[in-house]
C-alpha positions in Angstrom: -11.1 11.7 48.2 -13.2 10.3 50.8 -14.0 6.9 51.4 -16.2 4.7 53.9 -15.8 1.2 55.1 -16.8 -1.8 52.7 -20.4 -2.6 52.2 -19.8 -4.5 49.0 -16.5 -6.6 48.4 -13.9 -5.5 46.5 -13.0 -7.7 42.9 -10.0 -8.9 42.5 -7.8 -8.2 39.7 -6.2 -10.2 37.7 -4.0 -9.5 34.2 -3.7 -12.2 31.9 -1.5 -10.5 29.0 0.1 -7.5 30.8 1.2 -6.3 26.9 -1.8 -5.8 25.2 -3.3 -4.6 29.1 -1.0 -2.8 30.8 -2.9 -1.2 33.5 -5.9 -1.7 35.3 -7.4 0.3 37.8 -11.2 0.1 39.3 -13.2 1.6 41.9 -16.4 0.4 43.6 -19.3 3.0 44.2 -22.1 2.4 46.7 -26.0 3.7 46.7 -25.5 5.8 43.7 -29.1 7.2 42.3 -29.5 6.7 38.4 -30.9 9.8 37.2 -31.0 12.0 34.2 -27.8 14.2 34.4 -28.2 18.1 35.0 -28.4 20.6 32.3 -25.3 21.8 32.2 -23.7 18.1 31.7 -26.0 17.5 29.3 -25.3 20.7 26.9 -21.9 20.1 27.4 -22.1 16.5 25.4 -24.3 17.7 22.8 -22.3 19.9 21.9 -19.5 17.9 21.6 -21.4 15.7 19.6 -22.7 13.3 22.2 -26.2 12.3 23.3 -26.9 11.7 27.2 -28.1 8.7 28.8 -27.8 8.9 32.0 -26.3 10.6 34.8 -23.6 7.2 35.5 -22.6 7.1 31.7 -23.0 10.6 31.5 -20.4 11.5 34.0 -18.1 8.5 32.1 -18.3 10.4 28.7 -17.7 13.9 30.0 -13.9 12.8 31.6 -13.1 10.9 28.8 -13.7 13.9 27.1 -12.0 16.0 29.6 -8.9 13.9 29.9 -8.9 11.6 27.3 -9.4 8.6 29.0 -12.4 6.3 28.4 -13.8 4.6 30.9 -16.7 2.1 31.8 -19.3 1.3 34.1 -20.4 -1.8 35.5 -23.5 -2.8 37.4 -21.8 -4.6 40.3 -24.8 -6.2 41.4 -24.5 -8.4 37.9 -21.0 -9.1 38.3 -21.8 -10.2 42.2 -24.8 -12.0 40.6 -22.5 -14.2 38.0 -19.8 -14.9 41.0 -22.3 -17.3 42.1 -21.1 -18.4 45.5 -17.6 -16.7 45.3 -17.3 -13.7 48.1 -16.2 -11.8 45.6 -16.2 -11.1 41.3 -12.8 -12.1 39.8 -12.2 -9.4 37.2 -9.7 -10.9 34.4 -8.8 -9.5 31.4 -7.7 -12.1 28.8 -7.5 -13.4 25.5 -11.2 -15.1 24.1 -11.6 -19.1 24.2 -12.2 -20.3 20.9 -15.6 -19.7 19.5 -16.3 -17.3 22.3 -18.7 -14.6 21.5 -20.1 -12.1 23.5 -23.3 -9.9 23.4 -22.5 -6.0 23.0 -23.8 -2.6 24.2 -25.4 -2.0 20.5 -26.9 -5.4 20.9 -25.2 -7.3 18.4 -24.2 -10.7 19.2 -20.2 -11.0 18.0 -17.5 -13.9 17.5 -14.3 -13.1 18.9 -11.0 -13.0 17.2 -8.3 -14.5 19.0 -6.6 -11.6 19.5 -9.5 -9.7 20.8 -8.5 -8.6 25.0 -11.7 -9.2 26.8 -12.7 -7.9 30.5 -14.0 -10.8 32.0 -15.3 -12.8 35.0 -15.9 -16.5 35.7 -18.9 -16.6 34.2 -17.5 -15.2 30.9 -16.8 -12.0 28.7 -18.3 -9.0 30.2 -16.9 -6.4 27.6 -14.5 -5.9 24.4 -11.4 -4.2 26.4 -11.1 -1.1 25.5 -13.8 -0.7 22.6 -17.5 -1.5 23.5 -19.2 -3.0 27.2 -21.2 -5.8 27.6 -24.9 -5.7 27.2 -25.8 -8.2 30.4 -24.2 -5.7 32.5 -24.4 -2.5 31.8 -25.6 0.6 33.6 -29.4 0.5 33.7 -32.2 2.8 36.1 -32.2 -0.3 38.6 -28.4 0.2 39.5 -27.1 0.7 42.8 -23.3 -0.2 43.0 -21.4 0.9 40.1 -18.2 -0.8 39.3 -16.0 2.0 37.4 -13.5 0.8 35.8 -10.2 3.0 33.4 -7.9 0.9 32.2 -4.9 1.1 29.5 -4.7 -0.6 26.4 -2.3 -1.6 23.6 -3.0 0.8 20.7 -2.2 -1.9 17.9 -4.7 -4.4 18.9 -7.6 -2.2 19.8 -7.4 -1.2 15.9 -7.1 -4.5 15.3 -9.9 -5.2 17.1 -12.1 -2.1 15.8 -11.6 -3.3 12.1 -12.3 -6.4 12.8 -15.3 -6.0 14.5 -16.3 -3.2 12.7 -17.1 -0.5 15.4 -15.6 2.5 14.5 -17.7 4.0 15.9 -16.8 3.6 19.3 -15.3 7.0 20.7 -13.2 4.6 23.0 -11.4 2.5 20.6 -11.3 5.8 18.7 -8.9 7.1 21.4 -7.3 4.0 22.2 -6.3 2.8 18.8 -4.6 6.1 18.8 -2.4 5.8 22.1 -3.7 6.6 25.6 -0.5 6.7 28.3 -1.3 4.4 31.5 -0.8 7.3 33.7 -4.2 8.8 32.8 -6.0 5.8 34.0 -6.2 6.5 37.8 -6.6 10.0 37.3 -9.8 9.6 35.2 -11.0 7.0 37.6 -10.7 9.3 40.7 -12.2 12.8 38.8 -15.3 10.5 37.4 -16.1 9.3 41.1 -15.9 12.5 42.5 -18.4 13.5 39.9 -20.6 10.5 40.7 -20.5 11.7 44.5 -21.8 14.7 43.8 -24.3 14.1 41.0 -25.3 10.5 41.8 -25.5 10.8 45.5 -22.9 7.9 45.5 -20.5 7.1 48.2 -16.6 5.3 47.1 -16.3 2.2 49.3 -12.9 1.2 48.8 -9.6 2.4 48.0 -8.8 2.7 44.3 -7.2 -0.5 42.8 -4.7 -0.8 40.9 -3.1 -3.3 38.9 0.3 -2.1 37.1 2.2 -5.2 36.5 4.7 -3.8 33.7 4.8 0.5 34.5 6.1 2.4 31.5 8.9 4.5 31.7 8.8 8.3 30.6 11.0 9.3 28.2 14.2 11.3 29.4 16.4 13.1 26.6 19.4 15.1 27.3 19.2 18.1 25.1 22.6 19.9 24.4 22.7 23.5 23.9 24.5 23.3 20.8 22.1 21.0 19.1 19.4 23.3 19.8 21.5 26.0 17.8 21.9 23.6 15.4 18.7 22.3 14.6 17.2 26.0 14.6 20.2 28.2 13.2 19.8 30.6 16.2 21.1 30.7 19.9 18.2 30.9 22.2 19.1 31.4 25.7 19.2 28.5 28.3 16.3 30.4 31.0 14.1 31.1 27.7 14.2 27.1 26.5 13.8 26.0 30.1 11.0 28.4 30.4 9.0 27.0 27.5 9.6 23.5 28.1 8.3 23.6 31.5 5.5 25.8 30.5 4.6 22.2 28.7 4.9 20.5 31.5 7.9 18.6 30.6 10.1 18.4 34.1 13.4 20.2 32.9 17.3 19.6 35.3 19.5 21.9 34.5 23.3 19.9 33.7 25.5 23.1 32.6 25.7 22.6 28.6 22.8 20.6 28.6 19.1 19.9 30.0 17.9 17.1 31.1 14.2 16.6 30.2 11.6 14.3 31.3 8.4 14.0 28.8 4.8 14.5 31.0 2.4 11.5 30.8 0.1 12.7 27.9 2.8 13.7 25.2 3.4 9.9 23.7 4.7 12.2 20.6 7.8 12.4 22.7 10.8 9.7 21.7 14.0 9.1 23.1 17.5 9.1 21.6 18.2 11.0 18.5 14.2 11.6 17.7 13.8 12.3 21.3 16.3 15.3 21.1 14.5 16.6 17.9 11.2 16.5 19.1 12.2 19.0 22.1 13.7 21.1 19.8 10.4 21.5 17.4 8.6 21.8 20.9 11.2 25.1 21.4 11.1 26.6 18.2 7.3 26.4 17.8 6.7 28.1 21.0 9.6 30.1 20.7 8.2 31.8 17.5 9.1 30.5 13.7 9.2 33.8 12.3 11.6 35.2 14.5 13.9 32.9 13.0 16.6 34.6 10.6 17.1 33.2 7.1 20.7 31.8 7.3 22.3 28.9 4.8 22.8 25.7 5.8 26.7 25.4 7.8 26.4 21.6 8.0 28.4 19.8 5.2 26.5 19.0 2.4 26.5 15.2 1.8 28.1 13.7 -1.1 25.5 13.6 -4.0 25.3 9.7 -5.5 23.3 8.8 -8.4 20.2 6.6 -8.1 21.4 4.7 -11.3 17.8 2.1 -11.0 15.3 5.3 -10.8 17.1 7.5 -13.4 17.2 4.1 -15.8 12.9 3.6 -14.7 12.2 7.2 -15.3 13.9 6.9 -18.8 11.4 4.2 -19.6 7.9 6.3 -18.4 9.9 9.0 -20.4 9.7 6.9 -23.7 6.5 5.5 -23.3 4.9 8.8 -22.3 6.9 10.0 -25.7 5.1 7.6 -27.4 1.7 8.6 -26.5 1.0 6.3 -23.8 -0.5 7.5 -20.5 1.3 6.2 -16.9 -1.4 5.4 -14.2 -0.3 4.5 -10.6 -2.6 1.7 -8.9 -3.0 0.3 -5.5 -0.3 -2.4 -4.3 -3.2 -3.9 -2.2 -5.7 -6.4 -3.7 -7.7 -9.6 -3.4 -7.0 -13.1 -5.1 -10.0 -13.2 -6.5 -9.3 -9.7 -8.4 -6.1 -11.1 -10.2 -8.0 -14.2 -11.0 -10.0 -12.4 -13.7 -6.7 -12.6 -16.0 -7.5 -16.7 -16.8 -10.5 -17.4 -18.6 -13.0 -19.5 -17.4 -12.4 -22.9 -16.6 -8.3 -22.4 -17.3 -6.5 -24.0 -14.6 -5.2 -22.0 -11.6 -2.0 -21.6 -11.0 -1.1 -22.5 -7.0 0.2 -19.1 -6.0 1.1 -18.2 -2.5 0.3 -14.0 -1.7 1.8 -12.0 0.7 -1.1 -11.8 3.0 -2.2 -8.6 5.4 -3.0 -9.0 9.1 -5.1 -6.0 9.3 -6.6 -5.5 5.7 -8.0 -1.7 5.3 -10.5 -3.1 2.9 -11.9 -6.7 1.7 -10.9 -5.7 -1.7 -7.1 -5.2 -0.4 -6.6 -8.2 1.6 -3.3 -9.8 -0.2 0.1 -7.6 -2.1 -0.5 -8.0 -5.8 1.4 -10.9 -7.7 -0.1 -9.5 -11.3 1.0 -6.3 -12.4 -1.0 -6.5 -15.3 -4.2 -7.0 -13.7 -4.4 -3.3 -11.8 -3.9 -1.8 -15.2 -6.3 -3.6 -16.6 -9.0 -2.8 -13.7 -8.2 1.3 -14.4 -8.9 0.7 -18.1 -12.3 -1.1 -17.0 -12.9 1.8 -15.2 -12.0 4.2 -17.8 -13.6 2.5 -20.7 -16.9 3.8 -20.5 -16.1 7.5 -20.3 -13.4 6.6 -23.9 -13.1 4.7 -26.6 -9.5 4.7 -27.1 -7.0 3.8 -24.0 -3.1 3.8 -23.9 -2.2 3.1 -20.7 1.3 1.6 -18.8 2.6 1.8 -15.4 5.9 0.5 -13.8 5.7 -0.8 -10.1 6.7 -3.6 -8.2 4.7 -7.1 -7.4 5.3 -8.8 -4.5 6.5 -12.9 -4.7 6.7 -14.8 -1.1 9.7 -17.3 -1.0 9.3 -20.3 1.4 11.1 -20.0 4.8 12.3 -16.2 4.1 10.7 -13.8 5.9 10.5 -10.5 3.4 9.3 -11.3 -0.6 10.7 -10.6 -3.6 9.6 -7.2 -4.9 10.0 -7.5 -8.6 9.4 -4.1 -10.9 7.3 -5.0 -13.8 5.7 -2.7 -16.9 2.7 -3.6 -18.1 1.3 -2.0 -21.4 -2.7 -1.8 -22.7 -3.6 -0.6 -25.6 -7.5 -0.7 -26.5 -9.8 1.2 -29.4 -8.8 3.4 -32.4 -5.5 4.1 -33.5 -6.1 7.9 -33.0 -8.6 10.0 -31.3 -11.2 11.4 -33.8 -10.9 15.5 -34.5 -10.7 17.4 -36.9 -7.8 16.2 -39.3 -8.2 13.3 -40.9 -7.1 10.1 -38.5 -6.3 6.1 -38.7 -10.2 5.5 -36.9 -9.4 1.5 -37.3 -8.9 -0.6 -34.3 -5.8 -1.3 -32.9 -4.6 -5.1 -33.2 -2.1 -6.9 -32.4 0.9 -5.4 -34.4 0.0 -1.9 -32.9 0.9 -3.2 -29.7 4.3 -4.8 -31.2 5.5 -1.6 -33.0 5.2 0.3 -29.9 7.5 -1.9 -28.4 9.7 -2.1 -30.8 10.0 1.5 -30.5 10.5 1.2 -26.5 13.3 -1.5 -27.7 15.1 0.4 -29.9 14.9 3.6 -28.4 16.5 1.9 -24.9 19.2 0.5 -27.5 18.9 -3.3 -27.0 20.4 -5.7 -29.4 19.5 -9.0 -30.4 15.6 -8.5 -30.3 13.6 -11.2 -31.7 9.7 -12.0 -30.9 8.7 -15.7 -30.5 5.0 -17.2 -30.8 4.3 -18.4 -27.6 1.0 -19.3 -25.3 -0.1 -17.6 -22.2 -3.3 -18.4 -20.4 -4.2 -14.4 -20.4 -3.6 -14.0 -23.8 -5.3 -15.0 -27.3 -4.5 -18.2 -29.0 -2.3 -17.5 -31.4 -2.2 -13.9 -30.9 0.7 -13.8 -28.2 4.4 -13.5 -28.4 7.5 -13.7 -26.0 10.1 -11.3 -26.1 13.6 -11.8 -26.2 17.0 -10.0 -25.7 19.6 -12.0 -27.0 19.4 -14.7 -24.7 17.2 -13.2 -21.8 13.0 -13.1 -22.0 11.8 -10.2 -21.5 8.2 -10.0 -21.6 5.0 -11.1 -23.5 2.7 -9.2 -25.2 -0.6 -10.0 -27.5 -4.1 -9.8 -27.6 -6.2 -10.4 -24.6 -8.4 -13.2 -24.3 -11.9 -12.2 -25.5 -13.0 -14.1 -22.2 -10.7 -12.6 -20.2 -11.8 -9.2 -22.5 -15.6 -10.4 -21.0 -14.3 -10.3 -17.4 -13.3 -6.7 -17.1 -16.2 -5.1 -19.6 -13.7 -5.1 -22.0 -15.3 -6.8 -25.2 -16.3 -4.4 -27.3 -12.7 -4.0 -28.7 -9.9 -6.0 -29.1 -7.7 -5.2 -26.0 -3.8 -5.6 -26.3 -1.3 -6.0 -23.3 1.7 -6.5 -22.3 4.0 -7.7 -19.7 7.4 -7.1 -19.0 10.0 -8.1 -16.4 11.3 -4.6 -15.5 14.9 -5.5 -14.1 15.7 -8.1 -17.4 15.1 -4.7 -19.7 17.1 -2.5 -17.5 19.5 -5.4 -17.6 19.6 -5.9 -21.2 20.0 -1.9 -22.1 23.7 -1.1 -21.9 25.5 1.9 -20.5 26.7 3.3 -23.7 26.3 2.7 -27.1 27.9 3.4 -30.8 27.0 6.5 -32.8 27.4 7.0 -36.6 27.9 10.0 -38.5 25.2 10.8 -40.8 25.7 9.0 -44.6 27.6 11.4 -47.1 26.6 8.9 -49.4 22.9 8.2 -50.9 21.9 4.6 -50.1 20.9 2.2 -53.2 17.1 1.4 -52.5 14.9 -2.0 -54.1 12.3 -4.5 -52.9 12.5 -8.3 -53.0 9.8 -10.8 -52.7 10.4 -13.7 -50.9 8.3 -17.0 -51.0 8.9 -19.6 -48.3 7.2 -22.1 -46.4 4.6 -21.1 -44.4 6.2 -22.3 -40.9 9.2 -20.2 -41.6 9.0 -17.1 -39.7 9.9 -13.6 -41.2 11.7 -12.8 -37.9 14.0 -15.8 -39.6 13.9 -14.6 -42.8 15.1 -11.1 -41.4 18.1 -12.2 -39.3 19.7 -14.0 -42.1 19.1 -11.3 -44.6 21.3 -8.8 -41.8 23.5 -11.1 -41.1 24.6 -12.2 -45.0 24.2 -8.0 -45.8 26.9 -7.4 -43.3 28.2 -3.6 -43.1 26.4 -2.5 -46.5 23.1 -3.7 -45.4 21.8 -0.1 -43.8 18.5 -1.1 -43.6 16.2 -4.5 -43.8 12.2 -3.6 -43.5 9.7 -6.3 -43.8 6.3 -4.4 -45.2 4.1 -7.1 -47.0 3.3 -10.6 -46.6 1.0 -11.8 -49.1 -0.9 -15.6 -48.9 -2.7 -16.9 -52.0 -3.7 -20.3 -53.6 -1.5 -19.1 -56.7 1.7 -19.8 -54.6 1.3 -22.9 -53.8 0.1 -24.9 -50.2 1.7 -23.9 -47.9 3.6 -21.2 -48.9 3.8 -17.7 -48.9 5.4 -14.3 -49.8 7.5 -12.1 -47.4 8.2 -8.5 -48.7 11.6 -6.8 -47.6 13.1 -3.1 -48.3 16.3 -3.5 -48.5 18.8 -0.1 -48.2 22.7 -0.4 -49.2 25.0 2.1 -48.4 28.5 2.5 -47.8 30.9 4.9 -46.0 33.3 5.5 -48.6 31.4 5.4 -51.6 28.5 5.6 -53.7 27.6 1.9 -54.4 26.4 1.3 -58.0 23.5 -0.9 -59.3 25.8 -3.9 -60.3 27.6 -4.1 -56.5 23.9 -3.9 -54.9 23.0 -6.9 -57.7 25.6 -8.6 -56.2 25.0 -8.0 -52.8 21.5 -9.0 -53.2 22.1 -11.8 -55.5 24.4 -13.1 -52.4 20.7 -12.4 -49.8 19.0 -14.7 -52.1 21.2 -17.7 -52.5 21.8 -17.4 -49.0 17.9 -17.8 -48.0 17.6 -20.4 -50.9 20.5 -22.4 -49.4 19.0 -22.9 -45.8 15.7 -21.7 -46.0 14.6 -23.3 -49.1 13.5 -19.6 -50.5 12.7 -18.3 -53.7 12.5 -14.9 -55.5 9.1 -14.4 -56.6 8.5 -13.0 -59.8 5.4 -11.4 -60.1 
């Protein structure tokens, strides 16, 4: 291209962070006219979807959209203008100074993150690198030396950068945030000042510069023969791969049973190694034709098939539930503090929780990983509320705790259960229309319990900010807690639309249930004998719990006890202060024999001095 002597000095150059810049190149353009740019230039950006401006920025658009390199114009008389005395601009591109803002194309006045890359001079920012220019100088009708500038860009940041700052849309960070190889930059440069010499009447003044302080290296594979056969089932000859490869401009050396290949500039798709090898070979066999591949079976060994024993163990639990009429939604992992938050009720003290935080939220509703499993539910049956009444909902998924000093969290699986409205959904068969309380949401997982085989459940009264006052229970396993469930606190209820009906939850450590449920378990053959049926009525003190009442009455029953079934209890001042009456089925039955109605007296009679003995209780009478 051809060039004249210097009127106007040459910027220097300078890269402050070579790895979010790697490549800088500009060119200085003299007595260039600002005009309107012809027809034909014009048409072609509207109908990519582009307005014009002018001939300058025109010119700019059109070879980014040619080669897919954006690239920027600056008035040089403005950057000679805010040297000051220097002889010439120092062009830097650098990292912002704290509180540094600059003022943009779209005129909007913007604070800089700190890990924002700006172009700069000594008098300050002139332009977000790689997203958006400067307003102070930018192109205008007065121009007559245009500074044009193509640079490369580290992909990451500049999305950083465009979230941040909110510009999406900028069709450079558009392209940049997606990868744009260095080698483009000087190439761009050169084609948009030819096109400025012949549409702007400009002349270039100086050699192109060119700052390229760490070059990146193209990727070179060796591709075997044989794993091109492999991959693809078929035997393509060596000319034919060769052909195609270089027919996409990849340079190809031929080494006998294998080619050496060197990816072209633009295909960043292109890895090395392992990845490297297979991404040649879908470059082959999608040129090469897919359907004049033949069907064939696999001839690699087919590796050894291992049991996920955690999944197949999860998807037995969302089998049960979902057997149990309860309905599995999937939420976001993503969400905000002040999201989970909504689970204490006003004025309940916060717990100091630590979140596993996101650099680059997508969203200012997804800033943090979730802690609360319980809360996402909850948000889909806000959601869902107003479109039904009734709502059974669970899902299984992880929450994510940081641990001080390690650099991964723990990622803990949780269930979480709702229940909210009728019992049943109205139709046209008569239905249980009451509300669902409390001991709907305990017989439900009592049936989870039972059906996953796990011994030694008992359900302790216990507190929890989220839950109702006296309405809330902890779940055990023999020794091991394993959840809590109960009714949600009406304020808490408030906080998610939720107060029409009672709403009833529950939480449960995932991995302490899976724990807890054991490999195998006992069968019995059905009875060949009829069991011996009758009801007792038990009064007690009122603190004594009938969880109590019921593990002594199985343990004293021993083998003959089949069955124990609490199914009244029964308050009233004609029992006394404090006391009241428990109702238990109780079912004998032996394996040998048919038990008769004096050995279940005595096997009750034995239940009852039992419970008298250490639980001060008494058969009532009527």
């Amino acid at each position: 291209m051809p060039t004249r002597a210097a009127g106007q000095p040459m910027p220097l150059v300078q890269i402050a962070a070579p790895a979010l810049n790697p490549r800088f190149t500009a060119l200085l353009l003299e007595d260039v006219r600002v005009a309107p740019a012809p027809y034909w230039l014009q048409l072609r950006l509207r109908l990519a979807g582009m307005r014009s401006i002018s001939n300058i920025v025109d010119i700019t658009n059109y070879v980014m959209l040619e080669t897919g390199q954006p690239l920027h114009a600056f008035d040089y008389a403005v950057l000679r203008r805010r040297a000051g005395s220097r002889p010439a601009p120092v062009i830097t591109t650098r990292l912002p100074a704290p509180g540094e803002t600059i003022a943009t194309l779209d005129g909007a006045q913007r604070k800089l993150d700190d890990f924002t890359v700006l172009v700069a001079d000594s008098a300050g920012a002139l332009s977000i690198g790689g997203v958006m220019g400067g307003g102070e100088s930018e192109v205008s009708a007065a121009t007559a030396h245009v500074l044009l500038e193509a640079a490369s860009w580290n992909f990451t940041n500049i999305r950083r950068t465009v979230q941040a700052q909110q510009l999406h849309s900028s069709q450079a960070g558009y392209r940049f945030s997606r990868g744009v190889h260095p080698a483009m930059a000087p190439l761009a440069n050169l084609r948009a000042a030819a096109l400025m010499q012949q549409l702007a009447g400009g002349s270039i003044s100086t050699e192109l510069c060119d700052v390229y302080p760490q070059p990146v290296a193209a990727p070179v594979n060796r591709l075997p023969l044989a794993e091109v056969q492999r991959h693809l089932g078929m035997q393509i000859p060596k000319p034919e791969i060769m052909r195609i490869l270089r027919a996409l401009e990849f340079v190809v050396e031929d080494a006998g049973s294998e080619l050496v290949v060197t990816a072209p500039d633009h295909r960043l798709d292109i890895g090395e190694g392992a990845e490297g090898i297979a991404d040649l070979v879908e470059e082959v066999a999608r040129i090469y034709g897919y359907e004049r591949m033949p069907e064939t079976q696999i001839s690699d060994t087919t590796p050894p098939q291992r049991a996920n024993a955690a999944l197949e163990h999860e998807e037995r639990v969302r089998d049960l539930l979902a057997g149990l009429g309860m309905q599995e939604v999937i939420t976001y992992r993503l969400t905000a503090p002040e999201r989970e938050q909504r689970l204490l009720p006003p004025g309940a003290p916060q717990p100091a929780a630590d979140y596993v935080t996101l650099l680059n939220p997508v969203a200012a509703e997804r800033t943090v990983l979730r802690r609360a499993l319980l809360a996402c539910v909850l948000e889909v049956a806000e959601a869902n509320a107003r479109f039904q009444q009734r709502l059974a909902l669970f899902e299984i998924g992880p929450v994510f705790l940081p641990v001080a000093g390690a650099a991964l969290p723990i990622e803990q699986r949780r269930l979480a259960l709702v229940l909210r409205g009728p019992r049943a959904q109205a139709g046209w068969q008569a239905a249980d229309a009451g509300a669902q309380d409390f001991f709907d949401m305990k017989g439900l997982v009592e049936l989870l319990l039972e059906s996953l085989r796990i011994e030694g459940v008992r359900f302790e009264s216990a507190q929890h900010a989220a839950m109702h006052p006296g309405r809330c229970a902890q779940v055990w396993g023999a020794d091991v807690v394993l959840g809590t469930l109960g009714e949600l606190h009406p304020q808490v209820s408030a906080a998610y639309s939720l107060a029409e009906h009672a709403v009833l939850c529950a939480d449960f450590d995932l991995e302490a249930l899976l724990a807890a449920t054991p490999a195998r378990h006992a069968t019995a053959p059905v009875p060949r004998f009829p069991a011996v049926v009758e009801d007792i009525a038990l009064l007690v003190d009122e603190e004594i719990a009938a969880a109590r009442v019921q593990a002594l009455i199985v343990q004293t029953g021993g083998a003959q006890l089949a069955q124990v079934q609490l199914f009244d209890v029964f308050r009233s001042a004609q029992l006394g202060a404090g006391r009241k009456s428990l109702a238990y089925r109780l079912s004998y039955q032996s394996g040998e024999k048919t038990l008769t109605d004096a050995e279940a007296a005595k096997l009750r009679n034995k239940i009852v001095r039992r419970l008298q003995q250490e639980l001060g209780a008494t058969l009532r009478d009527k």
